[in-house]
C-alpha atoms as one frame of an Amber mdcrd trajectory, in Angstrom:
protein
 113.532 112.371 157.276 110.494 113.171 159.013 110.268 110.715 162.138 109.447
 110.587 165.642 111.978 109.047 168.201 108.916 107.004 169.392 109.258 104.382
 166.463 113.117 103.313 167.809 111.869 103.834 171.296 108.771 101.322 170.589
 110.555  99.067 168.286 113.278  98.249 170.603 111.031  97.439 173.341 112.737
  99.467 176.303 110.756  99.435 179.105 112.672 101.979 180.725 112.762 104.182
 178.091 108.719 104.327 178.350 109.281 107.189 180.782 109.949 109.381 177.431
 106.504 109.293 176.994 105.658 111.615 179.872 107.215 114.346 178.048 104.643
 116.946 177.376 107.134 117.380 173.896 106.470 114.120 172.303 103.990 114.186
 169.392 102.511 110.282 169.694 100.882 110.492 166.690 103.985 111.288 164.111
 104.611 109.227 161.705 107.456 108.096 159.586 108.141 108.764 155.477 105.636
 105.308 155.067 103.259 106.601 157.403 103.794 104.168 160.211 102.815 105.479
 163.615 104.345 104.322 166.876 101.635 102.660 168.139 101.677 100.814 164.885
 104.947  99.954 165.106 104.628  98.255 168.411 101.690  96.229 167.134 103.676
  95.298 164.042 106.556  94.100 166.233 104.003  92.766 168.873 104.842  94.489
 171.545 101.969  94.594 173.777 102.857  96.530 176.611 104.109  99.227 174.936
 100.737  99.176 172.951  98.509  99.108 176.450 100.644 101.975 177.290  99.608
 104.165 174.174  95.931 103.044 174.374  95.794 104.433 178.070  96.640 107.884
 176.647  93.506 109.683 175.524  95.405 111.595 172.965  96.731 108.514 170.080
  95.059 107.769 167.327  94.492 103.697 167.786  93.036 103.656 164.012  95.197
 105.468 161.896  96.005 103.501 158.882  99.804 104.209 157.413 100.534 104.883
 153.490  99.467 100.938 152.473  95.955 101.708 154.122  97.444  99.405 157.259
  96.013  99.841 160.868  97.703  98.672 164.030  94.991  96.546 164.209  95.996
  95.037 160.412  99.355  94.753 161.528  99.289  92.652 164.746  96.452  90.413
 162.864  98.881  90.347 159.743 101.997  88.708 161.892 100.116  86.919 164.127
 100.190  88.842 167.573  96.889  87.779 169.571  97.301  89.443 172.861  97.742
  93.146 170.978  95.152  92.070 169.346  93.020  91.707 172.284  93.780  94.782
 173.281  93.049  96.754 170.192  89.219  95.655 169.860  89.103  96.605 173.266
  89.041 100.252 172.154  85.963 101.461 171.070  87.202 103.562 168.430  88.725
 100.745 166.824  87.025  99.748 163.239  88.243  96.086 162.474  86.969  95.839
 158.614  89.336  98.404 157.639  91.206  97.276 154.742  94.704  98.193 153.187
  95.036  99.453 149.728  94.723  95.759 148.217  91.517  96.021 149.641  92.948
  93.520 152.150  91.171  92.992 156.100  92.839  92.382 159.046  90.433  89.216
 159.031  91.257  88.627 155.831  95.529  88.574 156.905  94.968  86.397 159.546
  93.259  83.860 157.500  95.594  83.680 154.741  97.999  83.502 157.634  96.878
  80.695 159.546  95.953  82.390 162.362  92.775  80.718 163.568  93.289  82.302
 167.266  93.264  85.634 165.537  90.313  84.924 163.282  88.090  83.509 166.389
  88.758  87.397 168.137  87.734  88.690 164.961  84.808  86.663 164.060  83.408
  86.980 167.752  82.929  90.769 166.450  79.196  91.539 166.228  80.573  94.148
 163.053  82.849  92.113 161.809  82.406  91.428 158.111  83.769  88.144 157.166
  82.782  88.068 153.455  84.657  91.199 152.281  86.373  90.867 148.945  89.809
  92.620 148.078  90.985  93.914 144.920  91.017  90.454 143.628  88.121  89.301
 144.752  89.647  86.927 147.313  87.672  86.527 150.553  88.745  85.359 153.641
  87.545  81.915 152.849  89.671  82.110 149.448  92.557  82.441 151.156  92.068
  80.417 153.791  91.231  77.229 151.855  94.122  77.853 148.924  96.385  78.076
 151.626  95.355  74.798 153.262  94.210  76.105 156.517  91.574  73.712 157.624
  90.688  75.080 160.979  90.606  78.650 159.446  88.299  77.309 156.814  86.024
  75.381 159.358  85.929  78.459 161.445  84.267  80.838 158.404  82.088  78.063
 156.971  80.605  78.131 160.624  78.855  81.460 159.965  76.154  81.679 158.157
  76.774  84.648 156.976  79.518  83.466 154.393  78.853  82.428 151.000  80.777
  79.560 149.675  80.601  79.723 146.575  81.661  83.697 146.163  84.183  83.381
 142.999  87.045  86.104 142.471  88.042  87.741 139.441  89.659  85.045 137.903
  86.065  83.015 138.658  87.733  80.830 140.916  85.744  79.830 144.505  87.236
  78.827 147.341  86.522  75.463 146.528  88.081  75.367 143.336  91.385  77.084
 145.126  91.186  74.177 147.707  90.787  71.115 144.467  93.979  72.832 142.876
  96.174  71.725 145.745  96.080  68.375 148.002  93.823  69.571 150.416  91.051
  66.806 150.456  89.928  67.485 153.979  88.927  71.287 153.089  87.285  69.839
 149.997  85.407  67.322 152.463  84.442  70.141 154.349  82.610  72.469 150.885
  81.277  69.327 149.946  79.034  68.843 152.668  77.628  72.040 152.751  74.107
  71.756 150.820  74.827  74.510 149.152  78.079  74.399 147.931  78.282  74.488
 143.477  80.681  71.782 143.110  80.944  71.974 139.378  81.184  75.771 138.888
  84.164  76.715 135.874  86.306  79.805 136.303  87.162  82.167 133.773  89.364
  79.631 131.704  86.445  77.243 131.348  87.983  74.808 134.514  86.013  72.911
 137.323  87.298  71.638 140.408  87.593  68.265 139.353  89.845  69.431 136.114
  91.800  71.537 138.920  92.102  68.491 141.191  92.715  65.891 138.198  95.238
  68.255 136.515  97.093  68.678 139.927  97.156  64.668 140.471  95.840  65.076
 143.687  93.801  61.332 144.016  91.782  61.717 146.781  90.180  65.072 146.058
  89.380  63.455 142.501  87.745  60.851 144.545  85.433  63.092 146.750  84.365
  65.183 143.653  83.549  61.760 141.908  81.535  61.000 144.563  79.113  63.571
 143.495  76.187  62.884 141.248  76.042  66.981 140.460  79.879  66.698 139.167
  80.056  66.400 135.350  83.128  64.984 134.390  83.106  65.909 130.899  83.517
  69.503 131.363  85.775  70.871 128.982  87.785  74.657 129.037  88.462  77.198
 127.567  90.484  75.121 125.146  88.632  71.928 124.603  90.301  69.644 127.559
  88.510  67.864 130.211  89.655  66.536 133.430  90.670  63.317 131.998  92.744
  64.909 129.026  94.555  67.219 131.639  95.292  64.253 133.770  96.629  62.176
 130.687  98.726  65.037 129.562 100.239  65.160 133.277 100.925  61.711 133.256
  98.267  60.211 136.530  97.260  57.208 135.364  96.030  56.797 139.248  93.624
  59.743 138.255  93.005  58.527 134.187  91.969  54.643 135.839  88.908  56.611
 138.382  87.751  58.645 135.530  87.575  55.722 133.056  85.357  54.208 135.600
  82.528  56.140 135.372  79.839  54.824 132.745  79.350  58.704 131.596  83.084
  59.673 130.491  84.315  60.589 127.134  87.371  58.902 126.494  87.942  59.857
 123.245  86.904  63.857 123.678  89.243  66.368 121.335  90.396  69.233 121.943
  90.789  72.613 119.962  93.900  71.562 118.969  92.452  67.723 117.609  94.096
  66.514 120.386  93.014  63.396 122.534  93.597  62.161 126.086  95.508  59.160
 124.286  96.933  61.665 122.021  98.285  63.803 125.013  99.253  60.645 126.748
 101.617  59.210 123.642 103.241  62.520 123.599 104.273  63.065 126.759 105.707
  59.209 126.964 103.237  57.588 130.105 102.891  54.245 129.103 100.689  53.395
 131.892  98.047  55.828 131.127  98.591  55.054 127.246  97.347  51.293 128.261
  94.616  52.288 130.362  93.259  54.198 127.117  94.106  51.377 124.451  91.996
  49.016 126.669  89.169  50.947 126.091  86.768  49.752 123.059  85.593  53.247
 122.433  89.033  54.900 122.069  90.177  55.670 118.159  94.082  54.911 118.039
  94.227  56.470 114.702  92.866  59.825 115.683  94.936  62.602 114.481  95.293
  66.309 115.525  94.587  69.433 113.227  97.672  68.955 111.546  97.517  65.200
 111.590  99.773  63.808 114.043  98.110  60.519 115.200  99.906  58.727 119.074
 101.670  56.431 116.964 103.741  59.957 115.236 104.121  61.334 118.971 105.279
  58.053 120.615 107.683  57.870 117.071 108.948  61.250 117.598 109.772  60.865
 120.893 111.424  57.808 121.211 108.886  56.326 122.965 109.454  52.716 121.732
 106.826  50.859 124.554 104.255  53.225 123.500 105.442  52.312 119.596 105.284
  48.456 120.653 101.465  49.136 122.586  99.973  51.043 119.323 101.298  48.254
 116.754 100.191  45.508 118.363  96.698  46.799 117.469  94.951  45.192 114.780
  93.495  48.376 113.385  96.218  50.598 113.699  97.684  52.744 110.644 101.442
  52.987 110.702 101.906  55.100 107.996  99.417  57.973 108.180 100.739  61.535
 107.170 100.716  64.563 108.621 100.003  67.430 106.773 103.869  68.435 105.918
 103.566  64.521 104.682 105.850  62.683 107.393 105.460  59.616 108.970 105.899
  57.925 112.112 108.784  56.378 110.273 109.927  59.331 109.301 109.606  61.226
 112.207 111.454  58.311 114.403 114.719  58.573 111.217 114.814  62.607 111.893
 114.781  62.380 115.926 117.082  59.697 115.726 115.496  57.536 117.691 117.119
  53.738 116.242 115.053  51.876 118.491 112.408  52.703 117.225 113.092  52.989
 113.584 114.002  49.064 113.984 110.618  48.486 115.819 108.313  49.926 112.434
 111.181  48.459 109.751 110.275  44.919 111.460 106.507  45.536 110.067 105.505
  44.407 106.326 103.244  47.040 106.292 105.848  50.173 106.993 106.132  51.786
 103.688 109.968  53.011 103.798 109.849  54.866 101.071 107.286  57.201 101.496
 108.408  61.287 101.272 107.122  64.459 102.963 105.958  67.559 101.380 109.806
  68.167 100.847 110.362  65.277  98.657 112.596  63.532 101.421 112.176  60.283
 101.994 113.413  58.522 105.552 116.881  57.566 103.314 117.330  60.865 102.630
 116.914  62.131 106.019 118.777  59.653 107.011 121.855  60.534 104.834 121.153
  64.173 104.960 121.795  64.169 109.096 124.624  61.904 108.534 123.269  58.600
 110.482 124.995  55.621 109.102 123.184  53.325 111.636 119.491  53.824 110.084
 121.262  54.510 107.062 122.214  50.353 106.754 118.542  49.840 108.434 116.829
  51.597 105.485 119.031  49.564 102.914 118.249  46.295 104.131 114.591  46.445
 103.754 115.295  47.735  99.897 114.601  51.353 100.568 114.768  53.183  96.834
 118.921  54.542  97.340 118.793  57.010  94.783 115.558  59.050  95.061 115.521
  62.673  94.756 113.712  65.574  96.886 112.372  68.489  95.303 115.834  70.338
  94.889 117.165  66.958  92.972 119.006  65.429  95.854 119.629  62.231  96.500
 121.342  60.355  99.548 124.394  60.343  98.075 124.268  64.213  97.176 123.833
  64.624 100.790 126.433  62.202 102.540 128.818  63.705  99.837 128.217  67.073
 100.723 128.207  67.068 103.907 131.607  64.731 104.542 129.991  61.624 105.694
 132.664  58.951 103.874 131.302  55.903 105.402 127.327  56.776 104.053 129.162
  57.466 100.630 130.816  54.223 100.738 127.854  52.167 101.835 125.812  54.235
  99.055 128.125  53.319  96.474 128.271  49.189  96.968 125.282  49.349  95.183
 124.704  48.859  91.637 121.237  50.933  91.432 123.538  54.326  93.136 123.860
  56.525  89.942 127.230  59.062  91.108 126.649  61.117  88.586 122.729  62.209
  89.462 123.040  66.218  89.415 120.455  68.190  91.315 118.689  71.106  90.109
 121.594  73.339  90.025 123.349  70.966  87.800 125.677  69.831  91.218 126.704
  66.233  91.086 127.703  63.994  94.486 131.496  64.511  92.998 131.286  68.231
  92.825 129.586  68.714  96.096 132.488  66.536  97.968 134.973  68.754  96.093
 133.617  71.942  96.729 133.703  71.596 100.465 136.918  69.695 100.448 136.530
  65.999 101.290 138.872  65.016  99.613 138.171  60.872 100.794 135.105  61.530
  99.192 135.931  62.594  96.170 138.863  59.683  96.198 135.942  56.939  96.667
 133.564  58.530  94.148 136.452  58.777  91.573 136.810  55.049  92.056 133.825
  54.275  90.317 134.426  53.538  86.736 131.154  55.281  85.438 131.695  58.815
  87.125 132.185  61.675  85.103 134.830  63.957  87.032 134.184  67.124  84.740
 130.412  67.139  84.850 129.676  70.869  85.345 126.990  72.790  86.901 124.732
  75.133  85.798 126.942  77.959  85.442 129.668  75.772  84.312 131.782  74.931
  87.042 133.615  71.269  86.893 134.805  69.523  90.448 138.064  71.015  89.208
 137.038  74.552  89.288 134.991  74.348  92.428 137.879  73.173  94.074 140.390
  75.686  93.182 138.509  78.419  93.537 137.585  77.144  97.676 141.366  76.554
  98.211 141.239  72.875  98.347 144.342  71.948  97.326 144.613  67.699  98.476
 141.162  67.719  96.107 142.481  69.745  93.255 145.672  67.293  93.555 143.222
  64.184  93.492 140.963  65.785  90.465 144.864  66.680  88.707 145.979  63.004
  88.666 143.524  61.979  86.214 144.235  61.783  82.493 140.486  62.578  82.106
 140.120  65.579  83.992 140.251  68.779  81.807 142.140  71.594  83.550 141.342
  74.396  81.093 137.857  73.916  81.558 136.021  77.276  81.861 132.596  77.878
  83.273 130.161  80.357  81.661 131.722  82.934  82.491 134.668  81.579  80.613
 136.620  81.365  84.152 139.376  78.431  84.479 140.508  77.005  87.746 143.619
  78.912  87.388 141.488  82.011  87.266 139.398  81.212  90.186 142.797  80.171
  92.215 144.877  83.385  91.258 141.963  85.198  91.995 141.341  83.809  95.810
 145.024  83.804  96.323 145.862  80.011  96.710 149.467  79.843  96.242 149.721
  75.676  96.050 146.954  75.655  93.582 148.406  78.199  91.650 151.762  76.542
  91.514 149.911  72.962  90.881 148.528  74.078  87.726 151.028  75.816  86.053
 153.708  72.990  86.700 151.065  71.371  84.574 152.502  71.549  80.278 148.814
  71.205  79.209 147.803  74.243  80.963 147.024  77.545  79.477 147.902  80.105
  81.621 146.745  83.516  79.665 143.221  81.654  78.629 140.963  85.222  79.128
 136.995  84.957  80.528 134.139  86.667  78.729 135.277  89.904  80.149 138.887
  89.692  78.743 140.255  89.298  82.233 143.197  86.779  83.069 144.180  84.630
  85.862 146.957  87.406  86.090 145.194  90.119  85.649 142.833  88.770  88.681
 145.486  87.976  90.769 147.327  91.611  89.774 143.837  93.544  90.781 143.539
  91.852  94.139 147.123  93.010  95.090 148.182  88.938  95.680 152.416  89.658
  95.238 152.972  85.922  95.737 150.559  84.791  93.137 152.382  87.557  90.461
 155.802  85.667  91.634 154.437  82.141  90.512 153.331  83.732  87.327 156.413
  85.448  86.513 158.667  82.899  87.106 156.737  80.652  84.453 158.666  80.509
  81.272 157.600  82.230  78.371 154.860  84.231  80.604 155.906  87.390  78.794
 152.818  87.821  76.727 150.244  87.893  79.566 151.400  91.141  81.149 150.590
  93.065  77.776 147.667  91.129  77.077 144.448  93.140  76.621 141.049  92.983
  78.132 137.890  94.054  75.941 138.394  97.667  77.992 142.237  97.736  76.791
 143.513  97.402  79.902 146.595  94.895  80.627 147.301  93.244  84.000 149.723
  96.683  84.877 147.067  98.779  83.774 144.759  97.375  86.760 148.031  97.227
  89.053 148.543 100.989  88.465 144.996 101.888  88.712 144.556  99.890  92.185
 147.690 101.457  93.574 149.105  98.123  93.917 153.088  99.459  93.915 154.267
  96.351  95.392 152.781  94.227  92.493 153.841  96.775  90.244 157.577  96.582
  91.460 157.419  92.712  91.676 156.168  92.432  87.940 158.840  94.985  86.956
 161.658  92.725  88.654 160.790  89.441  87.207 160.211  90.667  83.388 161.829
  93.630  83.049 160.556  96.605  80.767 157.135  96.286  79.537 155.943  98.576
  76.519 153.871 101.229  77.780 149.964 100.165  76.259 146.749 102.079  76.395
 143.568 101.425  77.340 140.609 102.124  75.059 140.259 105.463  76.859 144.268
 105.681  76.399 144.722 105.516  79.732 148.910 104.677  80.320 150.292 102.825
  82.396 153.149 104.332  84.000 155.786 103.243  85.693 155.736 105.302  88.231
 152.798 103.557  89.846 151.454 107.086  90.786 147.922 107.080  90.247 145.785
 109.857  88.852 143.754 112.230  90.778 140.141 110.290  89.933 141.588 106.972
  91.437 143.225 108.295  94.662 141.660 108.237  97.875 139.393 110.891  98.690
 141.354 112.537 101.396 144.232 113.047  99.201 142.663 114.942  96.198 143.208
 118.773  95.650 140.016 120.739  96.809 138.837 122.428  93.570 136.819 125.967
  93.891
């Protein structure tokens, strides 16, 4: 590493070791792999004897700036070391507007800093240049005043060779640095300058006063208001003024001053539609929300570009003072839509939010009924996220029990499917609940609670006199099959101990549940069924395949052992599909030897058949070339 001893002798501050520097050997001007110098590291460090000592030899180079651009001087201005200071502006040779490679002074340091001793040195300069910009066009005076440095700040405005109003590249001026943090007396200080631009906007569109409001900083709002140049109405970049921000950030301290002047917009939108009340109701501050409502000139009803009015946020949210505030006016509309058609109402059922959903039922004027673009209505919301609680709100006030949304649902559909008995239940007291309603796929209430196995479901809905427990779907499939074929075996149980449940049923595809459940490998369905004398075990679907066949093909031994031990099952195994193939055909092709052996054990020789290509099944179980597994062909030439 390239490195001079000088930097550990410096940096450690050794007076005795200062002696070194009498050797003739000693290069005083190395630097280090950053390009720090000794001298440089002394004045970083602040040690200002060592530093006298270097200046006194002709030969170092006071001004060199390191690989960050960064003079000694820079570096005792940067961390505050007045004396070396001092000592460097002494030198002749020493150029104090030298900046780093942020474009950065030492002047400019030191005020960021809080270094006001430092700045006074600096300042006292006749070629000093106190308005010098860095790379982000920050002056001195930015800094200082962001950074709350009053005395720094009083010092620069003292010259009149600053300008005040000198905005960086993000159009911000030191004055609109100070208004974005509680710093009134540097804002006192810009204000009383004649020719400070109190109401200038920075690249986003924002003033001072929307910096200072936004922030909820009072008594800066207060000196800006003071001022008959400041415009309070001043939106940005997206369409909010100083009284929308301070809404939205919840300062009714801030909202009340505005509100006083004769000139302010309450009632000013946004790009996105949005109001200071609107901003207010959503983010829950009451306070500011009454402060508004007060106001003759503010619209309550005013909704947003997608047509949320306060009374949908303040619904949403939970907010149920708000709620209480808004519906206490005469003119308000509780049950405007937004564009994907919900109301407050039916915002307040979907959050969940009881309190509230109590509040708007109380109201004659709620319509309870009323559905979104979906087709759900709050009942079906309700009984789609499973909340009894608004569930037995909805009912009382006679909401409709047995609408439909636009995929034929209805509450019941959804409490069935989704397991929620005591919704069912409370659905099914009623005389105007129809159990039997099937959606657009043909799925009643009954078949959804037996497909996903709730089996006290499908016990309460079977209780009903007028339910139909084989109504199929579209594709044919009864409770019954549904229910074997997802291994439910307490619902196919339930569903078997009724005389008018049909067990051979088959769905289009001419499938039983005895197919579905040999198929899927569910042993205690299996078993349930054929114990049954009305079933017909070798019933084949549209393809000619049976429940044994299915259950041979998927290699399910077990399910072959139920079969097989069935009396008179003899006929099955040589039964044909429309291919020709029997159940040992598909066991042979499949390489299934277990099955194989297990059907051979249980019925003993089986007549050799042929499929329509007069393919044999052997009982050897060894499979021909074209169905065994690729690795274990013969390579052909």
């Amino acid at each position: 590493m390239k490195c001079t001893s000088n930097k550990y002798v410096i940096s450690s501050s050794t007076t005795t070791t200062v002696g070194l520097l009498g050797v003739k050997k000693w290069n005083l001007n190395a630097t280090d792999v950053a390009g720090i110098t000794a001298i440089s590291w002394a004045a970083r460090k602040g040690h200002g004897s060592i530093v006298k000592i270097y200046l006194a030899l002709g030969d170092v180079a006071s001004n060199n700036a390191d690989k960050s651009g960064r003079t000694p001087l820079f570096l005792a201005a940067e961390n505050g070391y007045e004396d070396v200071v001092k000592l460097l502006l002494e030198r002749k040779d020493i150029t104090p507007n030298t900046a780093d490679n942020y474009g950065r002074t030492p002047l400019s340091r030191a005020a960021r800093k809080r270094y006001p001793g430092i700045v006074k040195i600096l300042l006292e300069r006749k070629d000093i240049t106190p308005d010098t910009t860095d790379i982000d066009g920050r002056t001195p005076l930015s800094w200082a005043a962001e950074s709350g440095h009053e005395d720094v700040v009083k010092l620069l405005l003292e010259r009149t060779d600053i300008t005040p109003n000198t905005a960086d590249n993000y159009g911000r001026t030191p004055l609109s640095r100070a208004s974005g943090r509680p710093y009134p007396g540097i804002v006192k200080m810009f204000l009383e300058r004649e020719d400070i631009a109190p109401d200038t906007t920075d690249r986003d569109g924002r003033t001072p006063l929307f910096w200072a409001a936004g922030g909820g900083y009072e008594d800066v709002v207060k000196l800006l208001l003071e001022r008959k140049d400041i415009t309070p109405n001043t939106a940005d970049n997206d369409g909010r003024t100083p009284l929308s921000q301070a809404a939205r950030k919840r300062y009714p301290g801030i909202v009340k001053m505005l509100l006083e002047r004769e000139d302010i917009i309450p009632d000013a939108t946004d790009q996105d539609g949005r109001t200071p009340l609107l901003w207010a109701a959503e983010c829950g501050c009451e306070d500011v929300v009454k402060l508004l409502l007060e106001r003759e000139d503010v619209t309550p009803n005013t909704a947003d570009i997608v047509g949320r009015t306060s009374l949908w946020w303040a619904a949403h949210h939970g907010y149920e003072g708000i709620v209480m505030l808004l519906l206490e006016l005469k003119d308000i509309t509780p049950n405007t839509v937004d564009k994907g058609g919900r109301t407050p109402l039916l915002l307040a059922v979907v959050s969940q939010m009881w309190d509230v959903v109590k509040i708007l039922l109380e109201r004659e004027d709620v319509t309870p009924n009323t559905a979104d673009n979906s087709g759900l209505t709050p009942l079906l919301w309700a009984a789609r996220i499973g909340d009894s609680d608004i569930v037995r709100m909805l009912l009382k006030v006679d909401a409709t029990p047995d609408t439909a949304d636009r995929y034929g649902r209805t509450p019941l559909s959804w409490a069935a499917g989704n397991g929620r008995e005591d919704i069912v239940r409370m659905l099914l007291e009623r005389e105007d609940v129809y159990p039997n309603t099937a959606d657009k796929n043909g799925q009643t209430p009954l078949l959804w609670a037996a497909g996903n196995g709730h089996e006290g479901i499908v016990k309460i809905i079977l209780e009903r006199e007028d339910v139909n427990p084989n109504a199929a779907d579209l594709i044919g499939r009864t409770p019954l099959l549904w229910a074997a074929g997802s291994g439910h075996d307490n619902v196919v149980k339930i569903l078997l101990e009724r005389e008018d449940v049909t067990p051979n049923a088959a769905d289009k595809a001419g499938r039983t549940s005895l197919s579905w459940a040999a198929e899927k490998s569910n042993e205690g369905i299996v078993a349930m069924l054929l114990e049954r004398e009305d079933i017909t075990p070798d019933i084949a679907d549209k393809y000619g395949r049976t429940a044994l066949s299915w259950a041979s093909e998927r290699r399910h031994t077990r399910i072959v052992d139920i079969f097989m031990q069935r009396r008179g099952f003899n006929r099955d195994v040589v039964m044909t599909d429309p291919t020709g193939r029997t159940a040992l055909v598909h066991t042979s092709e499949k390489q299934h030897t277990g099955v194989l052996k297990r059907g051979f054990e249980n019925q003993g020789p089986v007549p050799q058949s042929a499929d329509i290509n007069n393919s044999m099944c052997l009982f050897s179980a060894e499979p021909s070339e074209s169905h065994q597994h690729p690795s274990k062909r013969t390579r052909r030439s």
